[in-house]
C-alpha positions as CSV (number, residue, x, y, z in Angstrom):
1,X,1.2,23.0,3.6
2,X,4.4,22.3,5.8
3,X,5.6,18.4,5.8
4,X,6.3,19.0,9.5
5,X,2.0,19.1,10.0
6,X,1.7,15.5,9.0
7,X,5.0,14.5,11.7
8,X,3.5,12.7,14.9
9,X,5.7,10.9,17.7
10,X,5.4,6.8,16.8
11,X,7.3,4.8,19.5
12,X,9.0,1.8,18.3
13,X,6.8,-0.5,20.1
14,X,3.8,0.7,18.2
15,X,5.4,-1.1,15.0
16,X,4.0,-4.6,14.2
17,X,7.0,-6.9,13.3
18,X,4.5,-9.8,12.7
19,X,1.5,-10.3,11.4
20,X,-1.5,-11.7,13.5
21,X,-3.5,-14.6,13.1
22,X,-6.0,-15.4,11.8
23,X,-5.6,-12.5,9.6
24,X,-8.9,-10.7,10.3
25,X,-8.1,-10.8,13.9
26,X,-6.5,-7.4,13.2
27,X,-8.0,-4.8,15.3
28,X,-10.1,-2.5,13.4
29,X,-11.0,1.9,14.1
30,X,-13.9,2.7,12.8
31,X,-14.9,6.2,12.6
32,X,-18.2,6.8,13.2
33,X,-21.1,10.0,13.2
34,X,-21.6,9.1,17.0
35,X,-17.1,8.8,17.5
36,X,-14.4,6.0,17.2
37,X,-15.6,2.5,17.6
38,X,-13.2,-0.4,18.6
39,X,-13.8,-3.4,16.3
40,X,-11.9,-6.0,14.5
41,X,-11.4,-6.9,10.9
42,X,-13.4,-9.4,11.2
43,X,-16.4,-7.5,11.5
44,X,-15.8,-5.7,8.5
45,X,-19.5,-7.6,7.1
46,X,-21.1,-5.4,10.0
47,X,-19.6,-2.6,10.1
48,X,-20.2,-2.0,5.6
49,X,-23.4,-2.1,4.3
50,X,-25.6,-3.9,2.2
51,X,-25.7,-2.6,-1.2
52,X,-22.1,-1.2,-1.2
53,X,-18.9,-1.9,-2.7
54,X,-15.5,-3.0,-1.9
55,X,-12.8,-2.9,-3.8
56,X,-9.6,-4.7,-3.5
57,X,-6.0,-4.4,-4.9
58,X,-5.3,-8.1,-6.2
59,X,-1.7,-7.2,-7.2
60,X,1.1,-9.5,-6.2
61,X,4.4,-9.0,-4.6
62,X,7.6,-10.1,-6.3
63,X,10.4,-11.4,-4.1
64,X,11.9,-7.9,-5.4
65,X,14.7,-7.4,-3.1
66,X,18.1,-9.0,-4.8
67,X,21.4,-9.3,-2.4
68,X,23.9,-9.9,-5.2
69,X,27.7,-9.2,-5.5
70,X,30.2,-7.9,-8.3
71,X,32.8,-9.5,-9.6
72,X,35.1,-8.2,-6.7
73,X,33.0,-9.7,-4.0
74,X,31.5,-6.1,-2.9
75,X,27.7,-6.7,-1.9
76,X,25.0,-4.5,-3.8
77,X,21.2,-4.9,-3.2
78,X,18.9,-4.5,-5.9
79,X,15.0,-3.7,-5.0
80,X,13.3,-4.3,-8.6
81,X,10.5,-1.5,-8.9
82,X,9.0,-1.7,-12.0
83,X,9.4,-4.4,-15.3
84,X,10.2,-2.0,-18.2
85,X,10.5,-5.2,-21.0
86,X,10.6,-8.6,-20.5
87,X,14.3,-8.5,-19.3
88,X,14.5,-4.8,-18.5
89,X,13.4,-3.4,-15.1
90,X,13.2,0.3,-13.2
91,X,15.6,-0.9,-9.4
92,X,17.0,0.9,-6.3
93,X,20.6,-0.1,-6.6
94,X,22.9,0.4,-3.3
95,X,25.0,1.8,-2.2
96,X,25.0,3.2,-6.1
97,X,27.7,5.2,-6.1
98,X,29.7,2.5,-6.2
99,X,28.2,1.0,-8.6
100,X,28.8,2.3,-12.2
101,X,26.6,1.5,-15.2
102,X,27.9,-1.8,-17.2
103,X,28.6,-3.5,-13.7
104,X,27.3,-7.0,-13.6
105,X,26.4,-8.2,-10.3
106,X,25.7,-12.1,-9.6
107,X,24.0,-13.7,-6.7
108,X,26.8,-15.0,-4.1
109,X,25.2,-18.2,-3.9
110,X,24.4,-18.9,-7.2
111,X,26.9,-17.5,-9.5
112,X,25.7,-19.5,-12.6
113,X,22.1,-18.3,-11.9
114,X,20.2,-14.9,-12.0
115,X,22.6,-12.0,-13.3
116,X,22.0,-8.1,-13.0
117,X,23.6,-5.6,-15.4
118,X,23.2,-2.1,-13.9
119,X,22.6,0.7,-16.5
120,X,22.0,4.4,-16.4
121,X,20.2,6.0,-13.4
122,X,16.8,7.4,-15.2
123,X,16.0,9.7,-12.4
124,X,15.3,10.3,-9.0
125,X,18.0,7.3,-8.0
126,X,16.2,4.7,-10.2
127,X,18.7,2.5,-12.1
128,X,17.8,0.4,-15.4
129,X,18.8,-2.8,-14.8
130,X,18.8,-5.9,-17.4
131,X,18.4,-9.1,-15.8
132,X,19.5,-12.5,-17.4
133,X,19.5,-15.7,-16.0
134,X,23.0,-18.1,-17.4
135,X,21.3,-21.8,-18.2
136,X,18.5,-19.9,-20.2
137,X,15.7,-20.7,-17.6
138,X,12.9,-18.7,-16.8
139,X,14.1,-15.8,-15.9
140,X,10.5,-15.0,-13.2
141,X,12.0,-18.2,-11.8
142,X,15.3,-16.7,-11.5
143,X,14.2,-13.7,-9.7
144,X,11.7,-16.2,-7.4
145,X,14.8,-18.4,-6.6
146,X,17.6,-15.5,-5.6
147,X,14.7,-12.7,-4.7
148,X,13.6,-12.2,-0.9
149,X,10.0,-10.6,-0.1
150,X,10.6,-6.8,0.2
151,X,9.6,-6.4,3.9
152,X,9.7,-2.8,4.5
153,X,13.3,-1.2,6.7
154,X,11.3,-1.1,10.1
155,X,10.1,-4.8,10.1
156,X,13.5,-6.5,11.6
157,X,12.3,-9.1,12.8
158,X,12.4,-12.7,9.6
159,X,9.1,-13.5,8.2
160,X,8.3,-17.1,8.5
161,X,5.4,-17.4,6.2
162,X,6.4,-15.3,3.1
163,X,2.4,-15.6,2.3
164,X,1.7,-13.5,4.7
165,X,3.2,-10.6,2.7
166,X,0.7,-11.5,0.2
167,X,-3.2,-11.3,0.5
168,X,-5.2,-14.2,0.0
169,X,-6.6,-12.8,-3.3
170,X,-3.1,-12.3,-5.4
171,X,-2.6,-15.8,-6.4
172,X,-3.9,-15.6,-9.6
173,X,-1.8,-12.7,-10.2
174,X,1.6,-12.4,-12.1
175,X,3.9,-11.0,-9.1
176,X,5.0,-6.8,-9.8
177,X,4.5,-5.3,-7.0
178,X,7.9,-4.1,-4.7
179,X,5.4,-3.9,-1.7
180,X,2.2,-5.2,-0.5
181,X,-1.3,-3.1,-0.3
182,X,-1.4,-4.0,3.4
183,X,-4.8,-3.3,4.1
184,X,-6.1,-6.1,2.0
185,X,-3.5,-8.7,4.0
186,X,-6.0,-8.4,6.8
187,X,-8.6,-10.5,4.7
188,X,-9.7,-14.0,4.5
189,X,-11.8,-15.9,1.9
190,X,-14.5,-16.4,4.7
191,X,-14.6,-13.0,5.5
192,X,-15.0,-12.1,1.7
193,X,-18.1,-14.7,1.4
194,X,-19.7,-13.0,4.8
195,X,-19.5,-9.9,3.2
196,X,-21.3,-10.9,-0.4
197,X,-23.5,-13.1,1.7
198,X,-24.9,-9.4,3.4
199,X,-25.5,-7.9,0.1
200,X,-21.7,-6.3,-0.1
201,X,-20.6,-6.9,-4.0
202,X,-16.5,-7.1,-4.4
203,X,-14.6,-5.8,-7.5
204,X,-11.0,-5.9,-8.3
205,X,-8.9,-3.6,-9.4
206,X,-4.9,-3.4,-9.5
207,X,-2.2,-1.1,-8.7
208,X,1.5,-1.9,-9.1
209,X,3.2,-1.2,-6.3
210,X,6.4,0.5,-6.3
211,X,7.9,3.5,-5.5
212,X,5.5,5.9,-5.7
213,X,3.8,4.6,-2.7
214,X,6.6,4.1,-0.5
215,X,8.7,7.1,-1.3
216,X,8.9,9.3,1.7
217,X,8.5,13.3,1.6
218,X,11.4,15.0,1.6
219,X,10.5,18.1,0.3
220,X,9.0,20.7,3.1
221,X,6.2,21.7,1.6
222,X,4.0,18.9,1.1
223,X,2.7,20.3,-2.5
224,X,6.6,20.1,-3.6
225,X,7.1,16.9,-3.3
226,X,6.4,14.4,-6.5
227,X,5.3,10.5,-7.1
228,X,6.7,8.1,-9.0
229,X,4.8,6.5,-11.5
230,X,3.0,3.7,-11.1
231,X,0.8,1.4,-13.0
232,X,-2.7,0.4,-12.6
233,X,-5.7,-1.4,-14.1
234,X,-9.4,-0.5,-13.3
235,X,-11.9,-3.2,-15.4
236,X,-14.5,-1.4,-16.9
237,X,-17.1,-3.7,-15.2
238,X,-15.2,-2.5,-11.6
239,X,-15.7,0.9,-12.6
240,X,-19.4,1.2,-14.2
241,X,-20.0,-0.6,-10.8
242,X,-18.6,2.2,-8.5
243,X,-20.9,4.4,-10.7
244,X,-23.7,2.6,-10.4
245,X,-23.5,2.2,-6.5
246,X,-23.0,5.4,-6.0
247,X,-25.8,5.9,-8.2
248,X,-28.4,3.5,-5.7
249,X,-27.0,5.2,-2.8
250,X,-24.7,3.1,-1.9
251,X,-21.2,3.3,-1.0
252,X,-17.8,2.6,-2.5
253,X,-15.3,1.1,0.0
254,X,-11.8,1.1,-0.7
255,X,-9.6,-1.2,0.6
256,X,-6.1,0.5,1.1
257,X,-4.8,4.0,-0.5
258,X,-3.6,1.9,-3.6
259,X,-7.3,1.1,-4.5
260,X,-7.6,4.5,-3.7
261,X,-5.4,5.8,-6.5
262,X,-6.4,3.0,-9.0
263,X,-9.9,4.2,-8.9
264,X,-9.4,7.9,-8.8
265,X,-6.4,7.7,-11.3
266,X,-9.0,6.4,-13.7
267,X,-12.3,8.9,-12.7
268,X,-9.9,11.8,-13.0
269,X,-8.2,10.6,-16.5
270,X,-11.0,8.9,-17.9
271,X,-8.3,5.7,-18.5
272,X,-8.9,2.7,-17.1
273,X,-5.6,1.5,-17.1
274,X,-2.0,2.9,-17.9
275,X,0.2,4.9,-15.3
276,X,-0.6,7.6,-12.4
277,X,1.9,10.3,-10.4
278,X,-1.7,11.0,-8.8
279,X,-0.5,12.6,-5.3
280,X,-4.1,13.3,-2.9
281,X,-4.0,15.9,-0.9
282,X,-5.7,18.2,0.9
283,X,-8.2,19.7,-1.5
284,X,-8.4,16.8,-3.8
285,X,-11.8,16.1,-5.1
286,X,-12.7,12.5,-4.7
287,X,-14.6,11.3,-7.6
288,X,-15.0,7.2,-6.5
289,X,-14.0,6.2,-3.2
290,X,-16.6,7.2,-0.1
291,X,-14.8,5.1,2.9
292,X,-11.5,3.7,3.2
293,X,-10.2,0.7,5.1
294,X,-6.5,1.3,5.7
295,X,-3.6,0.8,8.0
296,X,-2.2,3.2,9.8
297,X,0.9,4.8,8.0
298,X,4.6,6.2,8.7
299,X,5.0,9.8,9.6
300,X,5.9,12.7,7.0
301,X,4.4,9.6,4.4
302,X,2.1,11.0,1.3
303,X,-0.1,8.0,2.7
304,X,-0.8,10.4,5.6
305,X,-0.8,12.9,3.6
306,X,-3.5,11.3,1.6
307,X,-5.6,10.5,4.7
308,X,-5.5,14.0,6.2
309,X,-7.2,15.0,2.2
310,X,-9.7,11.9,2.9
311,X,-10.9,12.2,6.3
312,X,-9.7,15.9,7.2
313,X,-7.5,16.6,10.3
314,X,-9.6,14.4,12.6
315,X,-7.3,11.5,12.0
316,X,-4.7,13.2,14.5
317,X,-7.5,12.4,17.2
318,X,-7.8,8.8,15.7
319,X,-4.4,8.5,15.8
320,X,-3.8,9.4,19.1
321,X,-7.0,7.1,20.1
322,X,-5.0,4.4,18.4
323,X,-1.2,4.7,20.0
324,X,-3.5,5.5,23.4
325,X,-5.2,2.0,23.0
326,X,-2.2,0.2,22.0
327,X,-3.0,-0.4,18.3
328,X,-0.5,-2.1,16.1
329,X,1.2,0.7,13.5
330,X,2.5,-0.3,9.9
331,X,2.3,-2.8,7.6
332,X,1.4,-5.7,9.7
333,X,-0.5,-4.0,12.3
334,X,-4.2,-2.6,12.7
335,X,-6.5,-1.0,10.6
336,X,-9.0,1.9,10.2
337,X,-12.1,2.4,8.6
338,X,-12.9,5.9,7.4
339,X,-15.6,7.7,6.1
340,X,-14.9,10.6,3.5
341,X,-14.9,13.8,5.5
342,X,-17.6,15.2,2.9
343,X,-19.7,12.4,2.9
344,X,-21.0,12.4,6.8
345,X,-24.8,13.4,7.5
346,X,-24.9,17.3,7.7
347,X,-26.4,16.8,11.8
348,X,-22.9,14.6,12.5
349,X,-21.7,16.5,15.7
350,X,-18.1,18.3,15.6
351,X,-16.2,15.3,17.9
352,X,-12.6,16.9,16.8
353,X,-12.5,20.7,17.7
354,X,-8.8,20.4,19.4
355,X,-7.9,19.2,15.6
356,X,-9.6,21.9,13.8
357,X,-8.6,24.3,15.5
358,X,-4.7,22.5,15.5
359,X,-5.2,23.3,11.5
């Protein structure tokens, strides 16, 4: 399958540089047997029925992104991907070429605080990096005092409320994650307790964000290009309940493509928790996940590509509805609710020839 099929025209307006509030005010797509519906977040409870199951990502973001110097004054940025050991971790080091393994870069402002030795680069760009902090503190706190949240390139615009990069669930959570599972920042505790109070159990799950989700295609065929790892954890009481509401009938609802891949990961390994290169696409055979609550993703992205294997090639016409309508694109903008393309009612009528036949 070309990349270029998954390419669609995304004006610069259409990116959300701020997130809305309250948080569930988020506009909402949901794709229906009857067509698109225009809804908001907030009536997620109605909109998901009794008797079946969301499940939520409750990873937490780490202040990943490190602007520190070396010892000439040159400025490097460091964007921490993945802890390796407790001082070891898997980073993004520019502009790397100019930056040779055994460098040790220092934050400008405080050069007795966090330090980063760059090591060898382990693939695909990725640098080791071993991380010390100088007065023998924490070194979490070391990163949380010189770290800024990881805001994605197209979001220019400062965020005021670093919070907001984090959904209302992740507290309890040790921060990993070098992104957020955006879906889930559109949800608020009250929103949570309408949706148990209809009948609508939650379940956790967790998924390490990093590279592997954010990594653009840059192969041109989409079955060429290859994930990074990432880690994720699926409780064994999270997953004997996907099975058993599957089993009743009901539904499991995913909230974001990392949930996604947490939950398949685990059907299609039989391990609950360790690392996935899972890349869905078309002709994947879902296992879990029967709808999908999602945002609406970057161009040429395996998260469209992963949507397209979810939903089939209708979401071009959702898409399209979307930009029409003036939804809000990316990580803090709008959201979608999809149904598995396989798991509509055999009498749903064909709304999306123009994209079938596009295919």
């Amino acid at each position: 399958m070309d990349t270029a099929a998954f390419d669609y025209d995304l004006p610069e307006a259409r990116i959300a540089q701020h997130p809305v509030e309250p948080r569930d005010a988020a506009r909402l797509l949901v794709d229906t047997a009857t067509g698109p519906e225009h809804r908001h977040v907030r009536d997620l409870a109605d909109v998901v029925d009794p008797g079946d199951l969301l499940v939520i990502n409750t990873t937490r973001v780490l202040p990943a992104r490190l602007r520190l110097a070396k010892a000439t004054g040159g400025a490097v940025e460091v964007l921490l991907l993945e802890q390796r050991s407790p001082t070891t971790w898997e980073a993004l080091v520019r502009p790397g070429r100019r930056v040779p393994a055994g460098t040790v870069l220092r934050h400008p402002g405080a050069p007795d605080g966090l330090t980063a030795t760059v090591g060898p680069d382990v693939g695909d760009g990725v640098r080791l990096v071993e991380l010390a902090t100088n007065d023998e503190g924490d070194l979490l706190d070391g990163i949380e005092a010189a770290g800024e949240m990881p805001l994605p390139p197209y979001i220019h615009e400062p965020l005021v409320d670093q919070e907001r990069y984090q959904t209302v669930y992740s507290a309890g959570s040790a921060p990993e994650s070098s992104a957020a599972p955006t879906a889930g920042l559109h949800l608020t505790p009250d929103l949570l307790d309408r949706l148990t109070g209809r009948g609508i159990r939650v379940a956790e799950v967790e998924l390490i964000v990093g590279l592997g989700t954010f990594r653009p295609i840059e192969a041109d065929k989409v079955e060429d290009h290859r994930m990074h790892r990432e880690r994720y954890r699926v409780p064994s009481a999270t997953f004997d309940a996907c099975l058993e509401t599957r089993e009743r009938g009901g539904r499991v609802v995913a909230v974001g493509t990392t949930a996604v891949r947490a939950l398949e990961s685990a059907a299609l390994t039989g391990q609950l928790e360790g690392h996935t290169e899972l890349f869905i696409h078309e002709g994947f055979d879902f296992q879990l996940v029967d709808r999908l609550m999602t945002n609406f993703h970057l161009p040429r992205s395996s998260l469209l590509v992963m949507i397209d294997a979810f939903a089939g090639p209708r979401w071009r016409d959702l898409y399209a509805i979307a930009l029409a309508d003036d939804y809000r694109f990316l990580s803090f903008g709008d959201a979608m609710l999809l149904t598995r393309h396989d798991r509509w009612p055999v009498e749903r009528p064909d709304r999306f020839p123009d994209a079938r036949a596009a295919r």
